[in-house]
C-alpha positions in Angstrom: 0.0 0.0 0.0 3.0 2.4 0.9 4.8 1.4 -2.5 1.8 2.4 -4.3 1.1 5.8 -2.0 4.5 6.5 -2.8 4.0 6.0 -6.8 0.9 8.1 -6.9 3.6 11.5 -5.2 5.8 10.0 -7.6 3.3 11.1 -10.4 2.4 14.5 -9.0 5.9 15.4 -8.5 6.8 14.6 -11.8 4.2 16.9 -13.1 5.6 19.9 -10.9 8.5 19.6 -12.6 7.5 19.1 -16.3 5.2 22.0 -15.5 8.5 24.2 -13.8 9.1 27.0 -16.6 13.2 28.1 -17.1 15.5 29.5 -18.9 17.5 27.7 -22.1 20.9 27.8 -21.0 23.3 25.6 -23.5 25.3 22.9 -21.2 29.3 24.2 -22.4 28.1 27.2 -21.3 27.6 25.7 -17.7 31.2 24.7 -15.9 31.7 23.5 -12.4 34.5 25.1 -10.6 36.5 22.9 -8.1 38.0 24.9 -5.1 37.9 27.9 -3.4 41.0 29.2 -5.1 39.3 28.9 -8.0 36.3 30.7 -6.9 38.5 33.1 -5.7 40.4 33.9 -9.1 37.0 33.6 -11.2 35.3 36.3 -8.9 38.8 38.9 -9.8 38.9 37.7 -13.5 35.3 38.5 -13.9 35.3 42.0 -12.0 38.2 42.9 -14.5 36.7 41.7 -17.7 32.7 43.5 -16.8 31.3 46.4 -18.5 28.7 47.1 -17.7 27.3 46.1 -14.3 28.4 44.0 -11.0 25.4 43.0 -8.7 26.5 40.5 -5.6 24.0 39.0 -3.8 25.8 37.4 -0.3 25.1 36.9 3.3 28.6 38.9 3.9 32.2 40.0 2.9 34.9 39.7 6.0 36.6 42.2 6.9 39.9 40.3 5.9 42.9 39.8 3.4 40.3 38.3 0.7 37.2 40.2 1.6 39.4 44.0 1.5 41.2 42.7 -1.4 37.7 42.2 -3.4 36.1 45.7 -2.4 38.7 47.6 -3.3 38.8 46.2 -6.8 35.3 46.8 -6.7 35.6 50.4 -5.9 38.4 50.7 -8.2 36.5 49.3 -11.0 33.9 52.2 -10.4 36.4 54.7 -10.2 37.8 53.8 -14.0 34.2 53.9 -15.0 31.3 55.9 -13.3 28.9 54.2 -15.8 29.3 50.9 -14.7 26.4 49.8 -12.0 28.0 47.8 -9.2 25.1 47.4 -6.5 26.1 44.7 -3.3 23.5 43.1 -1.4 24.9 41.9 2.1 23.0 41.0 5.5 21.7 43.4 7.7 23.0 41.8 10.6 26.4 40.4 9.7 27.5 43.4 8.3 28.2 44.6 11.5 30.1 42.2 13.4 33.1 39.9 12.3 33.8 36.1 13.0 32.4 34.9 16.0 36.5 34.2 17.4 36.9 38.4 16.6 34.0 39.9 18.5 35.9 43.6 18.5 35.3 43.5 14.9 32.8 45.2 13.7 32.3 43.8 10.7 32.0 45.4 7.0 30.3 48.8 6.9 33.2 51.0 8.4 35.7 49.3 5.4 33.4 49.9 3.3 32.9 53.5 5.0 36.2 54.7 5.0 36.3 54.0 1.7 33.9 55.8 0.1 35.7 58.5 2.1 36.7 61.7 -0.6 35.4 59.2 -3.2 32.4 61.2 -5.7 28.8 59.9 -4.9 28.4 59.1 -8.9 31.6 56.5 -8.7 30.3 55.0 -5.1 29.4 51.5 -4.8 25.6 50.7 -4.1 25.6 48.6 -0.7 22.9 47.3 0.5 21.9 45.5 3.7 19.0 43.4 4.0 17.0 42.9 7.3 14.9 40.0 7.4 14.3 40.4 10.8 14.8 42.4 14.0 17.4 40.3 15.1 20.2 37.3 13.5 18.4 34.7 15.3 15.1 35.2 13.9 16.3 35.0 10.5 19.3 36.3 8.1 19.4 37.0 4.3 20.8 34.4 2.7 20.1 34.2 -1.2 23.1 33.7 -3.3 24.3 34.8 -6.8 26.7 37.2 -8.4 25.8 38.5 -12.2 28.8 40.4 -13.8 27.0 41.8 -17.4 25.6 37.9 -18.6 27.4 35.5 -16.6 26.5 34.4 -13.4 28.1 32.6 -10.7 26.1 30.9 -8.3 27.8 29.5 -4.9 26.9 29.0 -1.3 29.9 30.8 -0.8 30.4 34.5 0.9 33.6 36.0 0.4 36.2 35.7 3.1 39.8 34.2 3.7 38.3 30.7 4.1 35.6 30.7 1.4 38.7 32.1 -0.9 41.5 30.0 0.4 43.7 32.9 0.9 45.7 31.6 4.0 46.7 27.9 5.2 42.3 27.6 5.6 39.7 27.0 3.2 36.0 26.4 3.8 34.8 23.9 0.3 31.4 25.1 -1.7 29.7 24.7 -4.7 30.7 27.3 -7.3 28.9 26.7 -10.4 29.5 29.4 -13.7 26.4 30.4 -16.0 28.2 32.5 -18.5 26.3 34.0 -21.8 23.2 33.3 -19.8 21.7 37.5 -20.7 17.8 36.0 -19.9 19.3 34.2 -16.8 21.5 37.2 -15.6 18.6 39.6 -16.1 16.3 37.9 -13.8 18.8 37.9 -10.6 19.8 41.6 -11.3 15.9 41.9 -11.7 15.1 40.3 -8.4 17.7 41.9 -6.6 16.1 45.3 -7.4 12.3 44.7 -7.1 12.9 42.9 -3.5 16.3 44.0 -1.9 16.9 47.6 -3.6 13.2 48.7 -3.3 13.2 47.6 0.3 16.1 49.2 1.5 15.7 50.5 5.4 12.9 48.5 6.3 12.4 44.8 7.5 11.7 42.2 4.4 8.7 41.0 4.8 7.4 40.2 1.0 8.4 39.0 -2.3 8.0 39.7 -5.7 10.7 36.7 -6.5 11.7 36.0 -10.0 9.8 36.9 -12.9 8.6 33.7 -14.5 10.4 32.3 -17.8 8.2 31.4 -20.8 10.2 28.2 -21.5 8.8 24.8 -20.7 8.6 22.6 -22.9 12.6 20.8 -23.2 15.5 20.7 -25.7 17.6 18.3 -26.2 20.7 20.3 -26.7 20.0 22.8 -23.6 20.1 22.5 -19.9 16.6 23.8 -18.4 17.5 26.3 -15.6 15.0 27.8 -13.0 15.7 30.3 -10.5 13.2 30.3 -7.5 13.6 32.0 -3.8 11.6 32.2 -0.8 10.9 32.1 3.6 10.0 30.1 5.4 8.7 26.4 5.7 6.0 27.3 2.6 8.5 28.6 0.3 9.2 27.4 -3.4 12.3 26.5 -2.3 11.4 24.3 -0.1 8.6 23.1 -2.4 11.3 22.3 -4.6 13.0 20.2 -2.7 10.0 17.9 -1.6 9.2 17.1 -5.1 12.6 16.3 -6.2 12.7 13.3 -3.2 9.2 12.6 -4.3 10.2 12.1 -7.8 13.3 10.0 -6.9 13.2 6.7 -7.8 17.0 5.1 -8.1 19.1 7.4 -5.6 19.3 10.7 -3.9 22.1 12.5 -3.0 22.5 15.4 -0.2 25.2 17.6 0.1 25.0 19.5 3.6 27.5 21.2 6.3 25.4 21.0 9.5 23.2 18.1 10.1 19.9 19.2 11.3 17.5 18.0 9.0 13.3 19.4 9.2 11.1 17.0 9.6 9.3 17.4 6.1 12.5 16.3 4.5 13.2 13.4 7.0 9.5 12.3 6.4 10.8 12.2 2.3 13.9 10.5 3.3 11.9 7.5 4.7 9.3 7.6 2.3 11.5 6.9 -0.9 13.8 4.6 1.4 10.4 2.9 1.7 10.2 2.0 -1.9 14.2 1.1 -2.2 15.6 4.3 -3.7 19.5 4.3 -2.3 20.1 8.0 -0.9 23.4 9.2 0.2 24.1 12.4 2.9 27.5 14.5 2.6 27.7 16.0 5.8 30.3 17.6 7.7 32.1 16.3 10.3 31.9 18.0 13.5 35.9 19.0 13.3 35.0 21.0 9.8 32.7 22.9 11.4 33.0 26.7 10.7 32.4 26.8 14.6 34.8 23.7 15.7 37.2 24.9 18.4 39.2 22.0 20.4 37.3 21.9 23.9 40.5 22.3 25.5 40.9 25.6 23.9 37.7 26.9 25.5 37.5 29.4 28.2 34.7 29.2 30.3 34.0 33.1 30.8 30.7 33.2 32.8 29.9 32.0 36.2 26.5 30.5 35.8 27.4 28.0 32.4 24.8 28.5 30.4 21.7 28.2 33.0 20.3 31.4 32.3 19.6 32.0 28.7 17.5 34.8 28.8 21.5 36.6 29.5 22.9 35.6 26.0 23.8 38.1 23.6 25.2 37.5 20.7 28.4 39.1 21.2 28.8 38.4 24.6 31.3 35.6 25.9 28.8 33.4 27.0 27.2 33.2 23.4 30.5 32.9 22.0 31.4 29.6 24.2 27.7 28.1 23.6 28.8 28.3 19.4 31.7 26.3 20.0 28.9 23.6 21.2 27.3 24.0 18.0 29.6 21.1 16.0 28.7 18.5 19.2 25.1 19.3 18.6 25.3 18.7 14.9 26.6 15.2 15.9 24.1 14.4 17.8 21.5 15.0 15.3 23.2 13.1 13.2 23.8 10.3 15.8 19.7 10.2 16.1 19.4 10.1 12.4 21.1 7.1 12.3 19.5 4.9 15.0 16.8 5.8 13.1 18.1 4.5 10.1 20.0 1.8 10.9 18.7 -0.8 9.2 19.0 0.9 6.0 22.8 1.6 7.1 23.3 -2.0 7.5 20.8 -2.9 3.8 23.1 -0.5 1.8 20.3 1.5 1.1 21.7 4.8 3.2 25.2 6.0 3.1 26.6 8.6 5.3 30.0 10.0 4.7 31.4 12.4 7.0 33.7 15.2 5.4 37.0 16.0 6.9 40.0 17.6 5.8 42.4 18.6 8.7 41.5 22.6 10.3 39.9 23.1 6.7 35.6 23.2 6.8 32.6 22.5 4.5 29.9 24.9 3.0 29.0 22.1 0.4 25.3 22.3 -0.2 23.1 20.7 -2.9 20.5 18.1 -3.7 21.4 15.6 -6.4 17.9 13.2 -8.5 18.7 10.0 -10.4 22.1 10.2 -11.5 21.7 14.2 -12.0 17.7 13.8 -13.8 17.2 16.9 -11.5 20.0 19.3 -9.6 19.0 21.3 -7.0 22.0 24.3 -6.0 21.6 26.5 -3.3 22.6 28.5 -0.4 20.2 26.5 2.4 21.7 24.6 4.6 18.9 22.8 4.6 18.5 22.7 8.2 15.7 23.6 10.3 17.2 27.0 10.5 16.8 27.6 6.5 13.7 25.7 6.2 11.8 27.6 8.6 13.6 31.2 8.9 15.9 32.3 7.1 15.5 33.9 3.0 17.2 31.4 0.9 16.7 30.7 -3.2 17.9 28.3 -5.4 18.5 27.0 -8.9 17.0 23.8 -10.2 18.5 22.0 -13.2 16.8 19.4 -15.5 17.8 17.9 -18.8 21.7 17.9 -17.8 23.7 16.0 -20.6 26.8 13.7 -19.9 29.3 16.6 -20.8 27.8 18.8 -18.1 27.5 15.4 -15.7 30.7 14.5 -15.8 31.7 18.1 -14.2 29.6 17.5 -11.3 31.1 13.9 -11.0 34.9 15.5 -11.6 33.7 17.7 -8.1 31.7 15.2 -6.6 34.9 12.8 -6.8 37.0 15.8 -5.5 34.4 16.4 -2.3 34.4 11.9 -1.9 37.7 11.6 -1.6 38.3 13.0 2.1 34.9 11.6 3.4 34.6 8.4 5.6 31.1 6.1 5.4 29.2 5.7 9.2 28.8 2.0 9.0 26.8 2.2 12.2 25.6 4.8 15.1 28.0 3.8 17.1 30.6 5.1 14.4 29.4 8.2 16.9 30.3 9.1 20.2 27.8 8.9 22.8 26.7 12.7 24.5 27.9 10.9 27.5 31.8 11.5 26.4 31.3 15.1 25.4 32.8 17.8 27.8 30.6 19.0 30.0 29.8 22.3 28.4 29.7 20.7 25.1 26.6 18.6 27.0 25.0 21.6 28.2 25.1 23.5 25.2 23.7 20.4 23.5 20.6 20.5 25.8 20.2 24.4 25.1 20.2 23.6 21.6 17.3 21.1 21.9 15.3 23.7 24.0 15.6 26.6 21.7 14.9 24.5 18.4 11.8 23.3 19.7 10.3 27.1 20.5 10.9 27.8 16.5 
């Protein structure tokens, strides 16, 4: 009866998809970069080579080697030509703080301040900083995509030493290139002025999103490409991302940094395992963790642990000490997941591989349907955090031919080869060997997801 419950979404959420308009975008005109550094060079190559305009779309630039380095050419860039519109779209919030370990920096603005500083208004930068709510907790802007005149690179990336591997760190992505792509281009740069420009100053609270493409029915020689964006749990991001498990019928592949999975999708997961569709999760380890900090580098600041959390702030020492938790809690998601799962572990249906790569982390994010039938990229996390609060979009591919496979499999390779499969839950530590702060952050953690 399941089996044929599951055939019957199987049929609906084929027909979302055949129904999804997009735009035409001819596969060699689609490439798959492979590491930060690359990233890194593509985003200087490309702010040297544009004419005509430069819109970023980011949760934040670092105020660090990478993150100076690209303003300035930014800036500079305006200054050889006033003509040129370079418009940046950063979070409210983030802008004005640093890393979590630097919490005397105060993030972006005054670099980008100082500056502007003697510079003419009419060869200024546009910046931009999106609220999407009254505080970082409640939800942060986090749509991605950078358009320089008809290319478009679209990563889960930000711009910082890590994400640019400019140092002895990196933090890995997915950096994928749409170049001649004008159609494509023009609806990001679009979107980016009907919903972030227009609502400068104020709280985002509503979406005009992207403007719909004409295209549906398919070619043979083009890659279909769809741009969607959206908040909270109803979004057609989200919506997305249901169907394409729905549709699944072979395997599924996740790419995710933090494991903490909403229910909706770990109701999919068990629905297609049902019907014998093999699914495999890319997750970070807890060690490549943006957050990971040895415990016996911790210093326990505050008197009362972390009893009273009506006392956090986020830039206090106590909220700094309950992040370094974060990477233990992650586990122990993780650890639940696969109890739950664990006959499937043992079956072959479900592998886990845990990413690590020495002090370097992950960002990797994406959602992979039947050896690449459908391609989901984007910025969520896809934990509860992006499902429920936080402004996320996305791009869905369909109709991907071998050529433009085998790039995904040339990166997916790269990404493989410093994982290790969980062949059981008890792969995992128990909560019982974790420091004792790491334990009570763990049980704040559980409290505070369950009030969202």
């Amino acid at each position: 009866m399941s089996k044929t419950l599951s055939n019957s979404k199987q049929a609906d959420a084929q027909a979302y998809f055949d129904s999804l308009p997009g735009f035409e975008v001819k596969a060699e005109d689609i490439d798959v970069l492979n590491s930060p550094k690359e990233y890194h060079q593509k985003i200087l190559e490309l702010i040297k080579k544009t004419k005509k305009r430069i819109y970023l779309s980011l949760l934040y630039i670092e105020n660090d080697e990478a993150g100076n380095e690209i303003l300035e050419k930014l800036f500079q860039k305006k200054e050889e030509n006033s003509e040129i519109d370079i418009q940046l779209f950063i979070d409210h919030h983030r802008a004005q703080r640093g890393r979590s370990d630097h919490p005397k920096d105060n993030g972006i603005l005054p670099v980008i301040e100082a500056l502007k500083k003697d510079i003419p208004e009419e060869k200024q930068l546009s910046v931009t900083t999106v609220q999407i709510a009254k505080t970082e907790g409640k939800g942060v802007f986090h749509p991605k995509g950078m358009v320089f005149d008809d290319t478009l690179l679209y990563s889960g990336a930000s711009i910082s030493n890590k994400y640019c591997h400019v140092g002895d760190e990196l933090r890995l992505d997915t950096y994928v290139l749409f170049e001649n792509t004008p159609k494509l281009a023009n609806s990001f740069v679009e979107q980016m002025q009907v919903d972030f420009r227009a609502n400068a100053g104020k709280i985002l609270d509503s979406l005009e999103g992207f403007s719909s493409p004409e295209k549906t029915e398919r070619n043979e020689d083009s890659v279909l490409v769809t741009p969607l964006i959206g908040k909270n749990s109803k979004s057609e991001v989200n919506e997305a991302m249901l169907n394409a498990l729905k549709v699944a019928k072979e395997k599924i592949t996740f790419y995710t940094p933090y494991f903490n999975l909403p229910e909706p999708l770990k109701e999919k997961i068990r629905e297609t395992l049902n019907i014998g569709c093999k699914e495999q999760i890319v997750v970070g380890d807890k060690k490549a963790n943006d957050w990971w900090l040895p415990p016996e580098q911790w210093k326990e600041t505050t008197n009362n642990g972390f009893k009273d959390l009506n006392k956090f702030k986020f830039k206090s020492a106590s909220m700094q000490l309950l992040g370094r938790t974060l990477p233990f809690f992650y586990e122990q998601q993780l650890k639940d997941f696969a109890k739950s799962f664990s006959k499937e572990i043992k079956d072959g249906l479900l592998k886990i591989s845990l990413w690590k790569n020495g002090k370097n982390s992950t960002h990797t994010k994406r959602l992979e349907i039947d050896d690449k039938k459908i391609v989901i990229l984007t910025g969520s996390n896809m934990n509860k955090r992006s499902w429920d609060t936080d402004l996320e979009n996305a791009i869905v591919l369909q109709n991907l031919p071998q050529n433009l496979k085998k790039k995904f499999e040339k990166e997916q390779q790269s990404i493989l080869e410093n994982t290790e499969t969980i062949t059981s839950p008890e792969y995992i530590p128990n909560i019982k060997d974790y420091p004792r702060l790491a334990r009570q952050g763990i049980r704040i953690f559980n409290v505070k997801q369950k009030k969202i």
